[in-house]
Backbone as a ProteinNet text record, in pm:
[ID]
protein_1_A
[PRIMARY]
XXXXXXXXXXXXXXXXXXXXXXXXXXXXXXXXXXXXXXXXXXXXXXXXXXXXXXXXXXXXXXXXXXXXXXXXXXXXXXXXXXXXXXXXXXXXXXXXXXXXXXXXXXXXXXXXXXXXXXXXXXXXXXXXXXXXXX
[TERTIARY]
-480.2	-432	-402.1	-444.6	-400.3	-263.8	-252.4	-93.2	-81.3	71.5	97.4	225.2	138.8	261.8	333	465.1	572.2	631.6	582.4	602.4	529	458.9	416.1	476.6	499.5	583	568.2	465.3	471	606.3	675.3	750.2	738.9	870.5	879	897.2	1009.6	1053.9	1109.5	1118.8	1210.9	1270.8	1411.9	1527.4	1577	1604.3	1643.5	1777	1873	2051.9	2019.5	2078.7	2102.5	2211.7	2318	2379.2	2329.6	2280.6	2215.4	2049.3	1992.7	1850.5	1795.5	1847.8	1795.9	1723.1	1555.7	1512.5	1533.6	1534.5	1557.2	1413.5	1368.7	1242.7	1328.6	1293	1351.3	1253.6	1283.1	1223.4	1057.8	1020.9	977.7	865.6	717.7	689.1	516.3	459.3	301.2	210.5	296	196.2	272.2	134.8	221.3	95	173.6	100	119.8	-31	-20.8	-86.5	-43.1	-118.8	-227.9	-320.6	-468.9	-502.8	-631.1	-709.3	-845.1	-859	-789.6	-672.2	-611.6	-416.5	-420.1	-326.6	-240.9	-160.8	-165	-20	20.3	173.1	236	257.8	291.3	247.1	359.9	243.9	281.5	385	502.6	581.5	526.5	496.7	474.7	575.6	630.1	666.9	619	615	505.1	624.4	586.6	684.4	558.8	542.2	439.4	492	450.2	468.6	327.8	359.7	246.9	185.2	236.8	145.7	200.2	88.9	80.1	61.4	-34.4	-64.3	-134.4	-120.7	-43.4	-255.2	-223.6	-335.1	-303.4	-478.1	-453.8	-459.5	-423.3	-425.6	-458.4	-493.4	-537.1	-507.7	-443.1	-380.3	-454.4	-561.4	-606	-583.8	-592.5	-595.3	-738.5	-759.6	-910.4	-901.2	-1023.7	-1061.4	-1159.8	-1125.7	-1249.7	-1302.8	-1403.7	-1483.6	-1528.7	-1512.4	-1556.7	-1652.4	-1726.1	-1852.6	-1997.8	-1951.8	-2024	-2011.1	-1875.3	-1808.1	-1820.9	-1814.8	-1797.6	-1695.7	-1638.5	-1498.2	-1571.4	-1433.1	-1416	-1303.6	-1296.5	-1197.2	-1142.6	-1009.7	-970.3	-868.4	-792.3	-717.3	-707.3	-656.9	-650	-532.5	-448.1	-357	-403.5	-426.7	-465.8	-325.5	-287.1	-176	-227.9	-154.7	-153.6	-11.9	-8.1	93.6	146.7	272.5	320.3	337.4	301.2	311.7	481.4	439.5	610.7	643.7	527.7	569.2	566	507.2	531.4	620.2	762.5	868.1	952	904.6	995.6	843	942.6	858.4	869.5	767	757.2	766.9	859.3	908.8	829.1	759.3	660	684.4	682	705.8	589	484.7	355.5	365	265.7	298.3	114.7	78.6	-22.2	-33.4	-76.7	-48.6	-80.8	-27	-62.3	-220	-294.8	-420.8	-472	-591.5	-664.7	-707	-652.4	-735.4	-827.5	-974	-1061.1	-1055	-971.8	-954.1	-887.8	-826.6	-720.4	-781.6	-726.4	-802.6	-693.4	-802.8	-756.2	-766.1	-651.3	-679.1	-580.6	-644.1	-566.1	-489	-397.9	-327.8	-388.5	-467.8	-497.2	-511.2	-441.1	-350.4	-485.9	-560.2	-688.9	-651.1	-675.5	-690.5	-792.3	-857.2	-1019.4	-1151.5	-1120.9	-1218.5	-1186.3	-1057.2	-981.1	-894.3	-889.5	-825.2	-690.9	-547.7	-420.6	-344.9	-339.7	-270.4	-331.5	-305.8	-384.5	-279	-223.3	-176.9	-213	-194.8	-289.5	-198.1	-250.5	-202.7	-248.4	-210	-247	-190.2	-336.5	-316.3	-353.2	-306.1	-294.9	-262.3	-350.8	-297.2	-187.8	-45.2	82	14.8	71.4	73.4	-18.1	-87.6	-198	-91.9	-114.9	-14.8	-38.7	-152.1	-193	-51.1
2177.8	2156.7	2008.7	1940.1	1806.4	1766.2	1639.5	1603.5	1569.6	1581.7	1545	1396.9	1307.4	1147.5	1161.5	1135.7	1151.8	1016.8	960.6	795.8	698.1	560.6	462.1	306.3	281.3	142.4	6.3	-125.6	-186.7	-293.5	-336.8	-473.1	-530.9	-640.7	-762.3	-703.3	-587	-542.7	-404.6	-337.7	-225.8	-238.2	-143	-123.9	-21.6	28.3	139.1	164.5	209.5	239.8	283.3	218.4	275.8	419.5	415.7	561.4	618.7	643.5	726.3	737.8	634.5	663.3	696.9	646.7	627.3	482.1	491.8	378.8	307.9	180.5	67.9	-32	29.9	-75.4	-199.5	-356	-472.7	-547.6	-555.6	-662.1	-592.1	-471.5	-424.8	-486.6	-528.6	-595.3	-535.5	-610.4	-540.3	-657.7	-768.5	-894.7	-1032.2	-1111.2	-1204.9	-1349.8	-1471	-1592	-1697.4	-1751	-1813.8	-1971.7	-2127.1	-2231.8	-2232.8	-2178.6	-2196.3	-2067.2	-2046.7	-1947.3	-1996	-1973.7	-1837.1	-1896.5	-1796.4	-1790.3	-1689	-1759.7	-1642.9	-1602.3	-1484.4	-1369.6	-1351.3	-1291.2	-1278	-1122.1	-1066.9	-894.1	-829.7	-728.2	-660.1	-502.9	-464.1	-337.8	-251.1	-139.9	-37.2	66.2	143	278.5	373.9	484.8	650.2	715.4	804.5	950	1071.7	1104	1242.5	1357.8	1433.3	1647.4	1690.2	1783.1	1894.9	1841.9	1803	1790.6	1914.7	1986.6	2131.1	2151.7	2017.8	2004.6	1796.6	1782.6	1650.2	1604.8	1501.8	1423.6	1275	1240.6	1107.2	1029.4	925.4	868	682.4	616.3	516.3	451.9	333	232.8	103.9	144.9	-13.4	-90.5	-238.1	-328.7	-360.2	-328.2	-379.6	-442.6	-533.2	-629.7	-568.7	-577.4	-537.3	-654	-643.3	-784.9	-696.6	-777.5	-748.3	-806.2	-889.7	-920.3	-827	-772.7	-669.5	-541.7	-506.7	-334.4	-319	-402.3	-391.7	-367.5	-340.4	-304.4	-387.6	-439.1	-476.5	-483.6	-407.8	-405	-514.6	-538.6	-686.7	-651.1	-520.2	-510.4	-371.7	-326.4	-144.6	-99.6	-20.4	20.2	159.6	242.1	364.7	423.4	563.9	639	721.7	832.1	958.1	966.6	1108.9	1123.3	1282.2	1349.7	1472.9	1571	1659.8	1780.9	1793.2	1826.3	1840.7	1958.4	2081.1	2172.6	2151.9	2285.9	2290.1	2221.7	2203.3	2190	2068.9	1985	1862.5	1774.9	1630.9	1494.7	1417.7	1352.3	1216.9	1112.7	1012.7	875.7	796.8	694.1	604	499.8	367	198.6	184.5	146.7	83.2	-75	-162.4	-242.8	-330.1	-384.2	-478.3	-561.7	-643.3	-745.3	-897.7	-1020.4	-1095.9	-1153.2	-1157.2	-1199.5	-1293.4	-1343.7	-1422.1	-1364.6	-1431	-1373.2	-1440	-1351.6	-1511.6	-1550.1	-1434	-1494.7	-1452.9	-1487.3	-1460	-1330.2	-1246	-1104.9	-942.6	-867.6	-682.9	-679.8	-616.8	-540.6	-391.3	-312.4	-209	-201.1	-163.7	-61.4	121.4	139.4	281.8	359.2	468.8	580.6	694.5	673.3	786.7	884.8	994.6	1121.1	1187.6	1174.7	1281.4	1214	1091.5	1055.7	1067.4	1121.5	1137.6	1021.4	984.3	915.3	947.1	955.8	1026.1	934.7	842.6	744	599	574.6	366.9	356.2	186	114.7	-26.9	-72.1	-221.1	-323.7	-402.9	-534.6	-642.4	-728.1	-855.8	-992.2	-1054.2	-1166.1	-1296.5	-1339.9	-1459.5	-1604.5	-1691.8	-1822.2	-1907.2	-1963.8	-1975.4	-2057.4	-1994.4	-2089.8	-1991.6	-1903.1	-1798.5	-1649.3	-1705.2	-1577.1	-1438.7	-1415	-1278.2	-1172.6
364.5	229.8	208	82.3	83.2	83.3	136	124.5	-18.5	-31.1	-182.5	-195.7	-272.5	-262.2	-395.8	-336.6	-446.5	-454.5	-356.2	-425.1	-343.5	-389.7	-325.1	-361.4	-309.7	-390.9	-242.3	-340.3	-250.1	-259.5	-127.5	-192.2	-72.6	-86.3	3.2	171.5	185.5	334.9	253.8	401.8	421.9	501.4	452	569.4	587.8	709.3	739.4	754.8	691.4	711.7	896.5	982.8	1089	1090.9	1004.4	1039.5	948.4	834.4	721	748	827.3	807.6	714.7	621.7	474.6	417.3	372.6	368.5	254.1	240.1	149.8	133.9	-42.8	-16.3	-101.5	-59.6	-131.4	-187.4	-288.1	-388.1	-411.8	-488.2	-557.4	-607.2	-630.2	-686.3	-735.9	-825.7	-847.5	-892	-900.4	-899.7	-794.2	-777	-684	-728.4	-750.8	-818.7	-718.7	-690.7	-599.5	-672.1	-611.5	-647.7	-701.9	-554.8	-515.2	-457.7	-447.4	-381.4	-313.5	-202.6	-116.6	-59.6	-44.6	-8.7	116.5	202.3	274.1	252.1	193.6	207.9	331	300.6	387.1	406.2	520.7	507.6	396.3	348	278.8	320.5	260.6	305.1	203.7	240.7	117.9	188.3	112.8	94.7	33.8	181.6	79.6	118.9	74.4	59.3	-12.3	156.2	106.2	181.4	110.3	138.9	151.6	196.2	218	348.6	432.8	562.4	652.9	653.6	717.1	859.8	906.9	994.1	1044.5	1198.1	1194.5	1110.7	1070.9	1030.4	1019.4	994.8	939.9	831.4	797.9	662.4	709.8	605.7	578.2	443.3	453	385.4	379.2	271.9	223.3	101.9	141.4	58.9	-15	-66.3	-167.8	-273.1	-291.4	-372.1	-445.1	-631	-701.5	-736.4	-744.6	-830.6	-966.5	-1046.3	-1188.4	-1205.8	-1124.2	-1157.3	-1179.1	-1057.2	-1000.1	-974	-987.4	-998	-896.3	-761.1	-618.1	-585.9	-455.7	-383.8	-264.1	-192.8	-95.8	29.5	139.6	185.5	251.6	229.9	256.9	408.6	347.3	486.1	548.5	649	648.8	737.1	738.4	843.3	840	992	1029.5	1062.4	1016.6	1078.2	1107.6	1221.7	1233.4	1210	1132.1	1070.2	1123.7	1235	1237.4	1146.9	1146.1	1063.8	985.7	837.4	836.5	756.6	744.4	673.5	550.7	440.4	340.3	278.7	286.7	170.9	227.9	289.5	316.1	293.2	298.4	288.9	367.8	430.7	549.2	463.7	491.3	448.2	556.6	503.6	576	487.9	642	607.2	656.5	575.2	627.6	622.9	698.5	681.9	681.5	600.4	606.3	622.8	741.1	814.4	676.9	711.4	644.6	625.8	523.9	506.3	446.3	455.4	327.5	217.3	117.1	-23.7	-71.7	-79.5	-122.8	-241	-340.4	-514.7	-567.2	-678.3	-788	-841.7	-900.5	-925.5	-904.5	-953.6	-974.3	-769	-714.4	-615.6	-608.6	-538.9	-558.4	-355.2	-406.8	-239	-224.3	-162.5	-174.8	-74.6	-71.1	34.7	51.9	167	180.2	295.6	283.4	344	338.7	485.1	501.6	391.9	374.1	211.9	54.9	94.5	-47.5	-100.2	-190.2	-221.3	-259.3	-210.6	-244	-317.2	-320.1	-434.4	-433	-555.2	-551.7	-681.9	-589.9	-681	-704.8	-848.8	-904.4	-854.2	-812.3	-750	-789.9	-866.7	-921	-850	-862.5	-778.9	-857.3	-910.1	-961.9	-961.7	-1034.9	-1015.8	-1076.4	-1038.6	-1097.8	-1236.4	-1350.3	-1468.6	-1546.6	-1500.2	-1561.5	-1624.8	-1757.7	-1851.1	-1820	-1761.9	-1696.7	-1656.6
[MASK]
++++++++++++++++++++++++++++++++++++++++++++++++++++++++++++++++++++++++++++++++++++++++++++++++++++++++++++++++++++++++++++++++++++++

């Protein structure tokens, strides 16, 4: 049965309450403006929160680049999980983390959460050059 995401949110870090074990995503964000391009970022924290894992599987966390030139995709970065089973009616809290990269351009990229070839969530990520009203 597919898993189901009840939330994806990329930001700056996560933190974990050591006596609550309750996670903290900080500084929230869906665009980031840089001088020049290509740029190194610095790694990215996402937070998922998915259900329905029935049984343990895997998932995949990429960074992609669309070009609008060409209606191409390109994968820029990827983190592989295997993820424990957690039963119907609870949710796995996951800190992924995408290592820091090159970007070769200012532009649409998405973050997108795959299972088995499925696509389970994508979020838009804008990358821009500082001073661009975008």
């Amino acid at each position: 049965m597919r898993p189901t995401v009840h939330a994806l949110l990329i930001c700056d870090a996560l933190y974990r309450e050591p006596n609550t074990g309750k996670l903290s995503a900080l500084g929230i964000f869906q665009a980031i403006k840089a001088p020049d391009y290509p740029v190194e970022i610095p790694p990215l924290s996402i937070y998922a929160a998915i259900g329905n894992i029935r049984t343990s599987t895997n998932l995949i966390m990429r960074l992609i680049h669309l070009d609008a030139m060409d209606d191409s995709e390109r994968i820029i970065a990827e983190e592989r999980m295997h993820i424990p089973a957690d039963g119907p009616n609870s949710a796995t809290e996951l800190g992924i983390t995408i290592p820091g990269v090159v970007l070769p351009m200012a532009g649409d990229y998405r973050l997108r959460l795959e299972w088995e070839g499925e696509i389970l969530a994508e979020r838009r990520l804008l990358f821009r050059v500082v001073g661009d009203s975008q």
